[in-house]
N, C-alpha and C positions, 0 to 999 in steps of 0.2 A: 544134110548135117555132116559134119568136118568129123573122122573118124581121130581116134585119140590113141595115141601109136607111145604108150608110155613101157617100158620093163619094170619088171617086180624089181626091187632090191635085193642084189644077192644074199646070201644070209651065210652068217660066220662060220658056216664049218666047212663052204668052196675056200676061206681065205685062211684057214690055221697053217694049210701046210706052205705057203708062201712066204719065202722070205728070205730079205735083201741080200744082194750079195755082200760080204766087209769090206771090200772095192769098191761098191757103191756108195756105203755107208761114210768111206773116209772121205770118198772123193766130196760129200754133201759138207757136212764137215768143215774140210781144210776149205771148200767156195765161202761157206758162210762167216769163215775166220778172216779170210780176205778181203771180201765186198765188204766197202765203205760206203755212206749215200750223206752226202752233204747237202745241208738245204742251206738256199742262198735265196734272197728275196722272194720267196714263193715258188722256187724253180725245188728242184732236186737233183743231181747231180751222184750218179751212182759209179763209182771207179775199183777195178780189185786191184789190189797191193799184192803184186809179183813181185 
């Protein structure tokens, strides 16, 4: 019988002290203000506007 190799789910109080850098935070940000994703016949078409 196949052993079951799953981990518990961490639990909220390893992750309170965590958190984003505002570097990180602008850079998500300013990508998601840029990427475009054009759909054309069934296709998709994803471009960022530099």
């Amino acid at each position: 019988m196949a052993k079951l190799y799953a981990k518990k789910p961490r639990s909220n109080k390893n992750l309170e002290g965590i958190k984003p850098k505002q570097e990180t935070i602008d850079f998500i940000l300013n990508y998601s203000k840029a990427l475009k994703i054009v759909t054309y016949k069934k296709e998709k078409f994803e471009t960022i506007l530099n």
